[in-house]
C-alpha positions as CSV (number, residue, x, y, z in Angstrom):
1,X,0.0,0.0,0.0
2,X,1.2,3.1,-0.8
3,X,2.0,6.0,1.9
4,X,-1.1,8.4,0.5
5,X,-3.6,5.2,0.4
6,X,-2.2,4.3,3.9
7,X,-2.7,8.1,5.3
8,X,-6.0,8.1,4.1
9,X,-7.0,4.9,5.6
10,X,-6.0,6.3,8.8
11,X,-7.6,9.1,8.3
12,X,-10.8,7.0,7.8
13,X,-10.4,5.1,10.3
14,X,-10.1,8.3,12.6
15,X,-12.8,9.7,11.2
16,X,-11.5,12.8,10.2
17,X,-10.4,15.2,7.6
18,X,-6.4,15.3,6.7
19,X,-4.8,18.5,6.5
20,X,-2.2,19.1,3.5
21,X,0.2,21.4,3.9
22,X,2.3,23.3,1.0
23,X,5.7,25.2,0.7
24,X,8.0,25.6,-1.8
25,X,11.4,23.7,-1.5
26,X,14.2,25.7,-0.7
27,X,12.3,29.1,0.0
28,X,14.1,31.2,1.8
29,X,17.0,28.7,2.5
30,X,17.9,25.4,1.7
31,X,19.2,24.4,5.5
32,X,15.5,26.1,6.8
33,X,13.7,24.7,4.0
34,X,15.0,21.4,5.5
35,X,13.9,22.2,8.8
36,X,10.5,23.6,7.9
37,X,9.5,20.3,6.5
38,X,10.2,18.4,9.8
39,X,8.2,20.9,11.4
40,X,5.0,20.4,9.3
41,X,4.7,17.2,9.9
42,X,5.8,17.6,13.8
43,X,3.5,20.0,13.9
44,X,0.2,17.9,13.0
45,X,0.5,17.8,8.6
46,X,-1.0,14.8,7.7
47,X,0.4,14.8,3.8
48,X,3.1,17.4,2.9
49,X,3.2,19.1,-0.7
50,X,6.7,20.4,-1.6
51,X,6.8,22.9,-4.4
52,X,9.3,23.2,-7.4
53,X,10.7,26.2,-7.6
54,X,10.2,27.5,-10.8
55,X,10.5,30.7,-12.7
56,X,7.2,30.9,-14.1
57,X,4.6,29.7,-11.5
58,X,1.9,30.7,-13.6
59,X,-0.8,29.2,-11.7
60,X,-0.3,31.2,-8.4
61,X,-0.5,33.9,-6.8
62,X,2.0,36.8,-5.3
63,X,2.9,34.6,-2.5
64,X,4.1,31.6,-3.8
65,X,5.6,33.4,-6.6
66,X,7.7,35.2,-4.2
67,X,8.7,31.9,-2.7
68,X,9.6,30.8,-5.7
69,X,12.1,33.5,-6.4
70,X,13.4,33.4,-2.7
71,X,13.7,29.6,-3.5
72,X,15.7,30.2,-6.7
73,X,18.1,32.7,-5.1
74,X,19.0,30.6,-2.7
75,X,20.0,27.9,-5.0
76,X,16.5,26.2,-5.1
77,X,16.3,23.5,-7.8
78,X,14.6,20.3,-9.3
79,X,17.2,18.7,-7.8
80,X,17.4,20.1,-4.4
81,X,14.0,19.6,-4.1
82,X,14.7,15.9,-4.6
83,X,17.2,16.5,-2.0
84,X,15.6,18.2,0.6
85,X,12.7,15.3,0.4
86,X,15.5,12.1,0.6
87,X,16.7,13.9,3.9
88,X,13.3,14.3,5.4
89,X,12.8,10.4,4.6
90,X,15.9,10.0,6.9
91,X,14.4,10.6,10.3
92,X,10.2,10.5,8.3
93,X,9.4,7.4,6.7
94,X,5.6,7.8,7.3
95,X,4.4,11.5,5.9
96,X,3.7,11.5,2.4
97,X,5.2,13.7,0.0
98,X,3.4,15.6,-3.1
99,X,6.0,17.3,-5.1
100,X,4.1,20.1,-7.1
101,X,4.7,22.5,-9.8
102,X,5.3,22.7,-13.3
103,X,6.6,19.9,-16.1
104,X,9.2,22.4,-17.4
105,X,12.2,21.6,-15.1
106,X,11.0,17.6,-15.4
107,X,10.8,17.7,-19.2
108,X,14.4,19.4,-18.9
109,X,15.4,16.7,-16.3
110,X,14.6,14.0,-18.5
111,X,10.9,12.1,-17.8
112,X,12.4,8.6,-16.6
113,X,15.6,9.8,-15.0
114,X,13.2,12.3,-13.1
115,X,11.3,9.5,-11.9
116,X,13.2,7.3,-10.8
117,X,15.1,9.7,-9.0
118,X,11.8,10.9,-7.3
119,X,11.3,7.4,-6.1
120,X,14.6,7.0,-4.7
121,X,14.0,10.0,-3.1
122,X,10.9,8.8,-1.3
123,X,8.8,11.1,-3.1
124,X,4.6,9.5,-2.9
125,X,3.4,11.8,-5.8
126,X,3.0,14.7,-8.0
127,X,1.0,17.1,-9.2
128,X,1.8,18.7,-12.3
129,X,-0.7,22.0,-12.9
130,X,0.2,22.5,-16.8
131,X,-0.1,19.2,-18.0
132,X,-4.0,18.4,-18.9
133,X,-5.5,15.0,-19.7
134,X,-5.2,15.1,-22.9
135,X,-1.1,14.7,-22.5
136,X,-1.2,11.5,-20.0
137,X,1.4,9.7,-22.0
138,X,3.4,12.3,-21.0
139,X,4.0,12.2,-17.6
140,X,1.1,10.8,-15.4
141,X,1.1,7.0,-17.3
142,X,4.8,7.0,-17.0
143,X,4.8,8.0,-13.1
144,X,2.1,5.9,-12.6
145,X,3.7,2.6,-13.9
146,X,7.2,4.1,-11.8
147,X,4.8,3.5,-8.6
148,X,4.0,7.5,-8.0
149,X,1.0,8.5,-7.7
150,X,-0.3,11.4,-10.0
151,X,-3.2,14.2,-8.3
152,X,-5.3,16.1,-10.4
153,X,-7.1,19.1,-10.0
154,X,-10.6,19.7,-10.5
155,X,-12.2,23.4,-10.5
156,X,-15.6,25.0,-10.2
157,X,-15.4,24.8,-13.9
158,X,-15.0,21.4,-14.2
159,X,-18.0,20.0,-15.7
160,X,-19.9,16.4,-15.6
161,X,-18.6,16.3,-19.8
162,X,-15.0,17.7,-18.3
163,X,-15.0,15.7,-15.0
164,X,-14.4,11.7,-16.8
165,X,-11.4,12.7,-18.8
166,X,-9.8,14.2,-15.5
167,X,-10.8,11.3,-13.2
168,X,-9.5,8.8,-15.9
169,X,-5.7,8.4,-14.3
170,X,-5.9,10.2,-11.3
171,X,-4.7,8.1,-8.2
172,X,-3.6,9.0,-4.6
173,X,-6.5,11.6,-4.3
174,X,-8.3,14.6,-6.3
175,X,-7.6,18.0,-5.1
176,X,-10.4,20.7,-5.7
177,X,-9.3,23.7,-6.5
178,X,-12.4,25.4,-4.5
179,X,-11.9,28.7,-6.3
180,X,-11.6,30.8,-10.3
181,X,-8.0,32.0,-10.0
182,X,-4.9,31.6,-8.8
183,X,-3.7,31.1,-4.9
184,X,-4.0,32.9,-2.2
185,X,-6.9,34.4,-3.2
186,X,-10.4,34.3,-1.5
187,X,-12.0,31.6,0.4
188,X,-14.7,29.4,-0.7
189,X,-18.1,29.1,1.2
190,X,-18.8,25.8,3.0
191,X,-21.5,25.6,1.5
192,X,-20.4,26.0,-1.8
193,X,-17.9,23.6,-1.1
194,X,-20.3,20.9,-0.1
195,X,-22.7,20.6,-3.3
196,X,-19.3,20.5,-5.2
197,X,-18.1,17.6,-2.6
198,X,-21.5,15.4,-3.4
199,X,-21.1,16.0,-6.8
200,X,-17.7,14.8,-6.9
201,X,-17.9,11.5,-4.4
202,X,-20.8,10.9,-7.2
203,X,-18.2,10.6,-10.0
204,X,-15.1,8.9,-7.9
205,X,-14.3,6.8,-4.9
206,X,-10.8,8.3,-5.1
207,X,-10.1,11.1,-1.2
208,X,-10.8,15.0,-2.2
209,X,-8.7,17.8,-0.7
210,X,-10.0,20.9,-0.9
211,X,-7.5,24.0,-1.6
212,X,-7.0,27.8,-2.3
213,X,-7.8,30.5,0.1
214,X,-7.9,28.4,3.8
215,X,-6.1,30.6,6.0
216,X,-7.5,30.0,9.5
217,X,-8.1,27.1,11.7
218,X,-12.0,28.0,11.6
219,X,-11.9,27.6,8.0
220,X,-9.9,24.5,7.9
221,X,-12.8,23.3,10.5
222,X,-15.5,24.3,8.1
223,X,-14.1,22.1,4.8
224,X,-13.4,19.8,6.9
225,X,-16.6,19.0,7.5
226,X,-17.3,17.9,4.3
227,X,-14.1,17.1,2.6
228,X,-11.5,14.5,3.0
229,X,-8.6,16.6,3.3
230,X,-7.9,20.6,4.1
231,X,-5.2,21.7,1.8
232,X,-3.0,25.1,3.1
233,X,-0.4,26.4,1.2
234,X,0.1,30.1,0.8
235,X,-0.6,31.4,4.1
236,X,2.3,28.8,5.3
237,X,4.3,30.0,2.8
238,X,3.5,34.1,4.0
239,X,5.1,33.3,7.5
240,X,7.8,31.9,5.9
241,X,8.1,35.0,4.5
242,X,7.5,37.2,7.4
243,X,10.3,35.2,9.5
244,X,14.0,35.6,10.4
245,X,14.9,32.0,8.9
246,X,16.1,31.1,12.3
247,X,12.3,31.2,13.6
248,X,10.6,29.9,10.5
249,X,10.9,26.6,11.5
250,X,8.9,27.1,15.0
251,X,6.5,29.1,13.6
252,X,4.9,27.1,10.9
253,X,4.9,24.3,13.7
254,X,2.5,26.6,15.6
255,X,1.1,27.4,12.5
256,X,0.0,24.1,11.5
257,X,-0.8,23.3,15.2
258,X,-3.5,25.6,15.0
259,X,-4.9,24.3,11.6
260,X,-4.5,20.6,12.9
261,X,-6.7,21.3,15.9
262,X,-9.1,22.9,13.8
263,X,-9.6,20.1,11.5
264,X,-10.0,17.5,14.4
265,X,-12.4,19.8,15.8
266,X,-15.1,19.4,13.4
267,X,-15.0,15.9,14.1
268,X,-15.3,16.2,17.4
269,X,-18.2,18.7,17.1
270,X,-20.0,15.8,14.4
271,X,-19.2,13.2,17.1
272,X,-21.0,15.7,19.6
């Protein structure tokens, strides 16, 4: 069984919601980069996302592009990404890692070197924003049959003629992208959030996450509620940026803390 289907049986078994965290490998240092990770999941991350630093981050917003440049000043690359994630598997063999980002540096890296050394590296999955369905021979058949598994996103504009095609090759879980836009942005309403959540479990038997604009432990509590996992990324990724490296690290523990308790209270409060 693989780490992701193993985290989510837990998390079944707990009856409960996971919460995914983001950040963007190497951002701002490579040695704290290192240190946040261990943090995230000491601090109550249930599945980690590590992002590619890359120089065109289309898909997101001013935050994580800024990590993104921090990350490449610093010597942020494909392959200190690969890095960072083989030392976190030294002292974390349990958490499951998502690398995310864009197929650019993989084409460059070569498609079967890159996944090979992504498995040696411990690395559970990827999500790749730029490369649709349409191109599955690409990347997500290969990665697939090299034992990763490969996440999809699905928007408010996915539709039931859209939704098939995207669902096709999809493994480890579907993340919802709960918002139009890029990240960072604005929240989604729970209730919003629901009717897309019944809609979806009607179409796949594959865990959702639900992503883009959760910034507080409340709101983490509210999707929750109705989703399989929380997914967090660019409000970790704005105290990175408002730390001294040195307290990064301790922060986004207390961070995630906080976004961990919320999550297992909205079970709690069903159980009630």
């Amino acid at each position: 069984m693989s780490r992701l289907a193993a985290r989510f049986q837990e998390l079944r078994h707990e009856g409960r919601a996971g919460l995914v965290t983001y950040v963007t490998a190497a951002d701002p240092d490579i040695p704290t980069s290192a240190k946040v990770l261990t943090a995230l999941a000491e601090g109550g991350a249930d599945i980690i996302e590590v992002g590619m630093p890359f120089t065109d981050p289309m898909a997101d917003g001013p935050a994580i592009q800024a990590a993104s440049r921090r990350a490449l000043e610093a010597g942020g690359s494909l392959q200190a990404t690969l890095d960072l994630v083989a030392g976190f598997r030294k002292s974390d063999d349990k958490t499951p890692i998502v690398l995310m980002g864009y197929y650019n540096p993989i084409y460059r890296r070569g498609v079967r070197e890159f996944l090979i050394a992504a498995r040696d590296a411990g690395v559970d999955g990827l999500i790749v924003v730029d490369l649709p369905p349409e191109e599955d021979d690409e990347l997500c058949l290969p990665a697939r049959s090299a034992g990763l598994d490969f996440i999809r996103l699905a928007t408010p504009t996915t539709d039931d003629a859209r939704l098939p095609a995207v669902l096709q090759n999809t493994s480890g879980f579907l993340y919802y992208v709960a918002i139009a836009g890029i990240t960072g942005t604005a929240s989604a309403a729970q209730s919003d959030v629901a009717a897309a959540m019944a809609r979806l479990k009607g179409a796949t038997a594959l865990p959702v996450a639900v992503g883009f604009g959760i910034k507080t432990p409340d709101q983490a509590a509210a999707i929750a509620r109705v989703a399989d996992g929380v997914v967090v990324g660019s409000a970790i990724v704005d105290i990175i940026a408002r730390s001294e490296p040195g307290d990064a690290p301790a922060a986004v523990a207390e961070f995630v803390g906080s976004l961990a308790c919320g999550v297992k209270r909205a079970r709690d409060s069903e159980a009630a």
